[in-house]
PDB file of N, CA, C and O in Angstrom:
ATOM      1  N   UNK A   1     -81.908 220.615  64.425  1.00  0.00           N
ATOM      2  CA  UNK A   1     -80.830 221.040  63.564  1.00  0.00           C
ATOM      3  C   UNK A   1     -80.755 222.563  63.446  1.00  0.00           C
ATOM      4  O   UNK A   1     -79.605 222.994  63.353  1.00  0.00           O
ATOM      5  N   UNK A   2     -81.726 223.454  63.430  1.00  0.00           N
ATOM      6  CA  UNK A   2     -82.103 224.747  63.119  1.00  0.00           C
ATOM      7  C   UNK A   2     -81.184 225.203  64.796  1.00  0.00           C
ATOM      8  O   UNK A   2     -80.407 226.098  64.462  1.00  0.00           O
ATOM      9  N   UNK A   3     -81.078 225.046  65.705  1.00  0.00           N
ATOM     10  CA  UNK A   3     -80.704 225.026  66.966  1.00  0.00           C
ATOM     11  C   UNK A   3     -79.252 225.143  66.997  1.00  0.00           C
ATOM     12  O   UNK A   3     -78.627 226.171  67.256  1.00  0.00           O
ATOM     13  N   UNK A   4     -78.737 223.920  66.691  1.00  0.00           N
ATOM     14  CA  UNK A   4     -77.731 223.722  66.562  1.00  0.00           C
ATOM     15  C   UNK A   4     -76.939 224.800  65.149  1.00  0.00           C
ATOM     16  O   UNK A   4     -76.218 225.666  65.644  1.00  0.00           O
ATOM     17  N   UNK A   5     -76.966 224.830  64.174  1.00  0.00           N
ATOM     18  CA  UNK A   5     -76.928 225.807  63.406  1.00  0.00           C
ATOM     19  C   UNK A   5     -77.020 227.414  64.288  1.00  0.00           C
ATOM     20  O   UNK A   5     -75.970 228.057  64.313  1.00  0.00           O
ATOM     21  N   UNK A   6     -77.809 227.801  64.730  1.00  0.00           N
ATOM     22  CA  UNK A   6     -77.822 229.224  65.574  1.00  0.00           C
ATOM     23  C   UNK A   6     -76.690 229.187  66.492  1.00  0.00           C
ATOM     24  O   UNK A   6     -75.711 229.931  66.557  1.00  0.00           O
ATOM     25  N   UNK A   7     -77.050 228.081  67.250  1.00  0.00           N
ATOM     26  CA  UNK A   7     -76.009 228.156  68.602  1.00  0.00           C
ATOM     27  C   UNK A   7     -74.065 228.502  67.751  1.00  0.00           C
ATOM     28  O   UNK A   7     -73.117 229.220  68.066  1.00  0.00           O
ATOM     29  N   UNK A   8     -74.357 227.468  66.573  1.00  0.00           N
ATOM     30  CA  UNK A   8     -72.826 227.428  65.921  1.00  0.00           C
ATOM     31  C   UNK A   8     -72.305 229.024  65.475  1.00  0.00           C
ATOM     32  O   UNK A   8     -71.186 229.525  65.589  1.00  0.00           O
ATOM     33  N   UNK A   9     -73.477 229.555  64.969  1.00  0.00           N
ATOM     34  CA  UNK A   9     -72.876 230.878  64.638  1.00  0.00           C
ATOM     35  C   UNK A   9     -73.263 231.837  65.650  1.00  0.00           C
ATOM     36  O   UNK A   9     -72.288 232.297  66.244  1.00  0.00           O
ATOM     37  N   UNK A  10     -74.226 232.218  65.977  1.00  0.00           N
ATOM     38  CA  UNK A  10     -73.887 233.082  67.330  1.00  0.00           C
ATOM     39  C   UNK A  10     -72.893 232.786  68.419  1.00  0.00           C
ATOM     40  O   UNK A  10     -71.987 233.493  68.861  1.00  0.00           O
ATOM     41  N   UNK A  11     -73.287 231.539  68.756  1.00  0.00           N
ATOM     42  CA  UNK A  11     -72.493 231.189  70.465  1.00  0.00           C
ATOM     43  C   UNK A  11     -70.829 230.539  70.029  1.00  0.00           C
ATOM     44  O   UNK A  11     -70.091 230.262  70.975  1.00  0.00           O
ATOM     45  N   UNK A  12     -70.368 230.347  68.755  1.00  0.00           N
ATOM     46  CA  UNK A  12     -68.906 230.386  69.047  1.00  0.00           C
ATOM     47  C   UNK A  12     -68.906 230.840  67.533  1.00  0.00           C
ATOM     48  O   UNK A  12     -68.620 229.675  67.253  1.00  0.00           O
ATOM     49  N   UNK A  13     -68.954 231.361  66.489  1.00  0.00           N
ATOM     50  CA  UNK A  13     -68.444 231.788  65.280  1.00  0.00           C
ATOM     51  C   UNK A  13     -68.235 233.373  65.358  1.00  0.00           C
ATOM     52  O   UNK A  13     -67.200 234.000  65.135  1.00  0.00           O
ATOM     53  N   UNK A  14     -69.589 233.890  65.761  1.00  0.00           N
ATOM     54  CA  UNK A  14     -69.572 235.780  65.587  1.00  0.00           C
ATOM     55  C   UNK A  14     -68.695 235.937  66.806  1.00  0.00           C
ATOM     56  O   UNK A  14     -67.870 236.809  66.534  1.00  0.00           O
ATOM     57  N   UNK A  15     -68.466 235.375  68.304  1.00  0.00           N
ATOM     58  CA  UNK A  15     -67.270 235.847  69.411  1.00  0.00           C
ATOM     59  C   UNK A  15     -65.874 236.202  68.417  1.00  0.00           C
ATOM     60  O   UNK A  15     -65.185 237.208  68.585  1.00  0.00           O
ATOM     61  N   UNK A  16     -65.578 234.987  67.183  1.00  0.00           N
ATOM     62  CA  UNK A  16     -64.721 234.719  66.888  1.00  0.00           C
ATOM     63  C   UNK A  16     -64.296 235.708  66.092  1.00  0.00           C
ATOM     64  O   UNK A  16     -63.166 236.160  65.909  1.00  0.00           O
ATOM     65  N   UNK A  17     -65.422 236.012  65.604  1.00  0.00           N
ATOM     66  CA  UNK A  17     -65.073 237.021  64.249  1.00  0.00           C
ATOM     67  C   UNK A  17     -65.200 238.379  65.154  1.00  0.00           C
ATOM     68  O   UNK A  17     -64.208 239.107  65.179  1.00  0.00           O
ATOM     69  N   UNK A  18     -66.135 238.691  65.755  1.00  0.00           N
ATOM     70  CA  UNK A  18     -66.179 239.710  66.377  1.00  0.00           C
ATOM     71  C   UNK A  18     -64.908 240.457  67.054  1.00  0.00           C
ATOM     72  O   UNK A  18     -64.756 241.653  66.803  1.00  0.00           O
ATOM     73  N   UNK A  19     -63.939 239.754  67.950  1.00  0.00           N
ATOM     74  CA  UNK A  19     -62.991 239.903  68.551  1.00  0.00           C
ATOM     75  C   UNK A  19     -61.561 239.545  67.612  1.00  0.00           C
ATOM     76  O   UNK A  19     -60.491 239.633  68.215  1.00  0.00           O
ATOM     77  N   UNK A  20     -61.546 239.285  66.661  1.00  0.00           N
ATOM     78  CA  UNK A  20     -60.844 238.540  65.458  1.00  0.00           C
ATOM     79  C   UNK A  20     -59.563 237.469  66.781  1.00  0.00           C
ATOM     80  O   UNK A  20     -58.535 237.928  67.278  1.00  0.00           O
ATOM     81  N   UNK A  21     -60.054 236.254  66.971  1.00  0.00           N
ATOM     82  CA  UNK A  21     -59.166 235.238  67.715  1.00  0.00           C
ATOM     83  C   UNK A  21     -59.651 234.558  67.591  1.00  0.00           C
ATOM     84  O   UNK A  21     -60.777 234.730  68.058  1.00  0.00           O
ATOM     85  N   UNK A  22     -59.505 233.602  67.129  1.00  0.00           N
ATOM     86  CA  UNK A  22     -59.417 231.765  67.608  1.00  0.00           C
ATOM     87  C   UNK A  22     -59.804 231.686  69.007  1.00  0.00           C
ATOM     88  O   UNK A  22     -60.677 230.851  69.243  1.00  0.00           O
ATOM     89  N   UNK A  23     -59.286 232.470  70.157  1.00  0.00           N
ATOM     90  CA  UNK A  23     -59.198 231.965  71.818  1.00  0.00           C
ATOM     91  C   UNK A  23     -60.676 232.248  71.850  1.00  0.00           C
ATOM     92  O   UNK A  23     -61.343 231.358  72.378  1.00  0.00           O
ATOM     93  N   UNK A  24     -61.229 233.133  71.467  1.00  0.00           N
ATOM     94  CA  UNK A  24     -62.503 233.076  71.936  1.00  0.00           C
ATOM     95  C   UNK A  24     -63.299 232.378  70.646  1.00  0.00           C
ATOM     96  O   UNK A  24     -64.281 233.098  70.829  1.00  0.00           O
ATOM     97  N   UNK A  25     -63.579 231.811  69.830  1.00  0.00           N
ATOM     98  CA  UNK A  25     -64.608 230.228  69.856  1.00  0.00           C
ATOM     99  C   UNK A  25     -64.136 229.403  70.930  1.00  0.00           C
ATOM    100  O   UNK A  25     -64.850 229.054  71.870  1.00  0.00           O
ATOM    101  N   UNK A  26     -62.645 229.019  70.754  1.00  0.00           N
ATOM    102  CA  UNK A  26     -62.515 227.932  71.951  1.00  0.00           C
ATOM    103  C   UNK A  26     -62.867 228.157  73.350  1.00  0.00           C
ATOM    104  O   UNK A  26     -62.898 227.144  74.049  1.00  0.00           O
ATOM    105  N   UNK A  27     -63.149 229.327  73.930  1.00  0.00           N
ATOM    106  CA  UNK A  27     -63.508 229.655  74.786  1.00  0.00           C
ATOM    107  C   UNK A  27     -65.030 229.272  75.121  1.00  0.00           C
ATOM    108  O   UNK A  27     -65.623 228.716  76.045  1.00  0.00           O
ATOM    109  N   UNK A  28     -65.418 229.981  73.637  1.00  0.00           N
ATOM    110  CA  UNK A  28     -67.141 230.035  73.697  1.00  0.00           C
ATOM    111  C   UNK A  28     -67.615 228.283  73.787  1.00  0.00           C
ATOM    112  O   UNK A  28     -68.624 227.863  74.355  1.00  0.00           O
ATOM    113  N   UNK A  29     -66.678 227.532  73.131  1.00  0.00           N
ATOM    114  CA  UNK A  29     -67.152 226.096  72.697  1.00  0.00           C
ATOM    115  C   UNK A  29     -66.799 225.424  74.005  1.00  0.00           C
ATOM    116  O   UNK A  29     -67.530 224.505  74.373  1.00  0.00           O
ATOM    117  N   UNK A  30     -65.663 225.808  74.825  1.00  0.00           N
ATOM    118  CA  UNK A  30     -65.646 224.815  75.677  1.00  0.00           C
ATOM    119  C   UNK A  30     -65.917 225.591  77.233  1.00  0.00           C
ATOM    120  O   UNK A  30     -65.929 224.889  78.244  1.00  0.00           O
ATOM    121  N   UNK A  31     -66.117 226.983  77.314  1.00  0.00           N
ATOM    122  CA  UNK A  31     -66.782 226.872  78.456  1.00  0.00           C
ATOM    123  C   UNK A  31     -68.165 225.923  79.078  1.00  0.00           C
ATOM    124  O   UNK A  31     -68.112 225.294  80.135  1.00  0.00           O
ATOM    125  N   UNK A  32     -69.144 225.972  78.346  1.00  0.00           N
ATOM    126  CA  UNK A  32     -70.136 225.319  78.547  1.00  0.00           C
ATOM    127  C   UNK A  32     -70.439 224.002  79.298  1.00  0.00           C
ATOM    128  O   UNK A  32     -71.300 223.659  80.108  1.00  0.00           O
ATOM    129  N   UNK A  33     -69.061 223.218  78.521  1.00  0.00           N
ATOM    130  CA  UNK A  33     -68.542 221.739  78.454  1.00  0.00           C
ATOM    131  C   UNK A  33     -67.725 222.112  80.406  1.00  0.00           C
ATOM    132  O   UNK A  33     -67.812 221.213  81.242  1.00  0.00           O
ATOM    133  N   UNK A  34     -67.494 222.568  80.531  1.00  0.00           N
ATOM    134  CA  UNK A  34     -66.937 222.944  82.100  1.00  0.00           C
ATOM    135  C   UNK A  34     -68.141 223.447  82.961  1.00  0.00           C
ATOM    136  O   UNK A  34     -67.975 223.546  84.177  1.00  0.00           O
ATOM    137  N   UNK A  35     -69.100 223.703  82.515  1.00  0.00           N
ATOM    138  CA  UNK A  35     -70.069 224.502  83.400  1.00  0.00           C
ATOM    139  C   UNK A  35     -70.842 223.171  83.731  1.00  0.00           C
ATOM    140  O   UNK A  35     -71.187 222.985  84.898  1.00  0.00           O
ATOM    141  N   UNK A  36     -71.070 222.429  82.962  1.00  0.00           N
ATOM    142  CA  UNK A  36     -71.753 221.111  82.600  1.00  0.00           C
ATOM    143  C   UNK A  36     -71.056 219.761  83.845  1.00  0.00           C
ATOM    144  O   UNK A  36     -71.641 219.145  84.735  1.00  0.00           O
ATOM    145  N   UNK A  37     -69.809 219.719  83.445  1.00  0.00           N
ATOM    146  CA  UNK A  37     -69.290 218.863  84.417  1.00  0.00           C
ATOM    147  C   UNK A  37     -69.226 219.611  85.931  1.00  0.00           C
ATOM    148  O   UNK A  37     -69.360 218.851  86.890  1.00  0.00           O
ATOM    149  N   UNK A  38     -69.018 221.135  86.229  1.00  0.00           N
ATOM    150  CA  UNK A  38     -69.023 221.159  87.309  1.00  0.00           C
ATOM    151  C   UNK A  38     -70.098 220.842  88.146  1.00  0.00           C
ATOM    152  O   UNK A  38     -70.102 220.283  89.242  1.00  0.00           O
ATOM    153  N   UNK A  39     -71.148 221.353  87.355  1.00  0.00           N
ATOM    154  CA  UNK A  39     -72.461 220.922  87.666  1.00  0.00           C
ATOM    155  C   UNK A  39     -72.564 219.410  88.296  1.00  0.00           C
ATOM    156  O   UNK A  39     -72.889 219.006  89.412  1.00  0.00           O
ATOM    157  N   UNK A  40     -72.236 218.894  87.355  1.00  0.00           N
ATOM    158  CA  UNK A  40     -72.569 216.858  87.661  1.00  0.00           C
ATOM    159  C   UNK A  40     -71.926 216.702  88.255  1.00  0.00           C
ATOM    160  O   UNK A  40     -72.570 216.284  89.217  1.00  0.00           O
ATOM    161  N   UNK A  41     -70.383 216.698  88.676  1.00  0.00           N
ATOM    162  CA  UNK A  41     -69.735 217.160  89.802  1.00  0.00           C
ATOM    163  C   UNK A  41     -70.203 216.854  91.085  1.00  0.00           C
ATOM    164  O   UNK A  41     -70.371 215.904  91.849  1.00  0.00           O
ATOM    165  N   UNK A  42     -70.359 218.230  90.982  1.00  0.00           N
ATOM    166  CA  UNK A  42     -71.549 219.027  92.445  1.00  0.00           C
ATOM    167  C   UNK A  42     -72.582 217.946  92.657  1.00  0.00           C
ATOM    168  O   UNK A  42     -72.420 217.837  93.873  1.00  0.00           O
ATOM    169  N   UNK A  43     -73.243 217.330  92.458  1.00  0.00           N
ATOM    170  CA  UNK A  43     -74.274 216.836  91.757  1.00  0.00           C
ATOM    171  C   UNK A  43     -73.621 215.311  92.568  1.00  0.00           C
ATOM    172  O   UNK A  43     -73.999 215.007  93.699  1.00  0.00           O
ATOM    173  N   UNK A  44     -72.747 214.577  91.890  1.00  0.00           N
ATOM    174  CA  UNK A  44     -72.329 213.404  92.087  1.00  0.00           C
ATOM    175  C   UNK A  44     -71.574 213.439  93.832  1.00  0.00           C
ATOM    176  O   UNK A  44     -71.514 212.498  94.623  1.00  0.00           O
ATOM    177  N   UNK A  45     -71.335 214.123  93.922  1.00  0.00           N
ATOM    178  CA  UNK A  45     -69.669 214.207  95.060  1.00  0.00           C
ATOM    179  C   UNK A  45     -70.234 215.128  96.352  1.00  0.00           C
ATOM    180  O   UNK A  45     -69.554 215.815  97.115  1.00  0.00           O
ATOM    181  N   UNK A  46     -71.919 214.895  96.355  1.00  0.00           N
ATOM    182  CA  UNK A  46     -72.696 215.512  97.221  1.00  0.00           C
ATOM    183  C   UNK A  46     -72.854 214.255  98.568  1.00  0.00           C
ATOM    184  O   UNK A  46     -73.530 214.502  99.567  1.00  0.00           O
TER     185      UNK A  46
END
């Protein structure tokens, strides 16, 4: 839980505030989620 909590505010809350946009949490939140499938992807379709 302590993990998850960090990841929430560093890895998509402070981009957000930092840059003042919305586009970047959604950025920060769903790049990952794309890095992940390309991976398995790659992975599957080998």
């Amino acid at each position: 839980m302590p993990a998850t909590l960090l990841d929430g505010l560093f890895g998509q809350a402070y981009p957000s505030r930092r840059f003042q946009s919305t586009w970047m949490g959604l950025v920060t939140h769903t790049l990952p989620s794309f890095v992940i499938i390309g991976l398995v992807l790659s992975l599957v379709l080998k």
